[in-house]
C-alpha positions in Angstrom: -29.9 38.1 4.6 -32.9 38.8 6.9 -36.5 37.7 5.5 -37.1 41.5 5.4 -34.3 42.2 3.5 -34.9 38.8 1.3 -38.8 40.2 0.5 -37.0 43.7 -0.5 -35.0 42.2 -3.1 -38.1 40.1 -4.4 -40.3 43.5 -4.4 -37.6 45.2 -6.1 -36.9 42.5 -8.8 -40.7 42.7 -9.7 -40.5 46.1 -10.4 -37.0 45.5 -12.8 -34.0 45.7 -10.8 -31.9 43.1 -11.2 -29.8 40.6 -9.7 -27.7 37.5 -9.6 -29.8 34.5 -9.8 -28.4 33.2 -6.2 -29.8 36.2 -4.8 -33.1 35.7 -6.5 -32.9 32.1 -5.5 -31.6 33.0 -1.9 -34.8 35.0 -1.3 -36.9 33.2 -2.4 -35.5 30.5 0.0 -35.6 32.6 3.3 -39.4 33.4 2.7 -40.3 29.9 2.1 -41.1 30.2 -1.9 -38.8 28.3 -3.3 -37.1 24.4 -2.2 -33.9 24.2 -3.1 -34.1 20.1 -3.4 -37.2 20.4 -5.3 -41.0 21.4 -5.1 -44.0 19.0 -4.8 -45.7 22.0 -7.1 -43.4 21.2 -10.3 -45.0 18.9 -12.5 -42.1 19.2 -15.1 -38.4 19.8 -14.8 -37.0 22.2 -17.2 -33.6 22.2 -18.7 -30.7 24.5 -16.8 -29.4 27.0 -19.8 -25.8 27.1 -19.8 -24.0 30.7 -21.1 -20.5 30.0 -19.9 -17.7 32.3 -20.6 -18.7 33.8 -17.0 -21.8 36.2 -18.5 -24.5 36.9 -16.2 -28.1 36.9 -17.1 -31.3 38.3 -15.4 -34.0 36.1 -14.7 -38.0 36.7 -15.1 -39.9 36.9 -11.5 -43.1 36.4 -11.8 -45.0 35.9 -8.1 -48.5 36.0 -6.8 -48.4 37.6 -3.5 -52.0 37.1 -1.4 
């Protein structure tokens, strides 16, 4: 994934589509918004939710973009 490609998918996910969290994660990776080892801007760390059984489930983007 190219970082034009990667800000696609993060434009496209703000407006509803959806897709799988590595992709959103991915993304946000490549252009430098998320740290996959952690972030010095969480305070808190929040519990994984586990679904099992294989099911998929879209996740809320939320993003300031300056």
């Amino acid at each position: 994934m190219t970082y034009e490609q990667a800000q696609r998918i993060l434009d496209r996910a703000t407006e509803g589509w959806e897709f799988s969290e590595f992709v959103i994660l991915r993304a946000l990776e490549l252009t430098g918004d998320y740290e996959p080892n952690g972030s010095s801007g969480v305070e808190e760390t929040l519990p994984q939710e586990s679904i099992g059984g294989g099911q998929r489930r879209s996740l809320p983007l939320v993003a300031n973009r300056d």
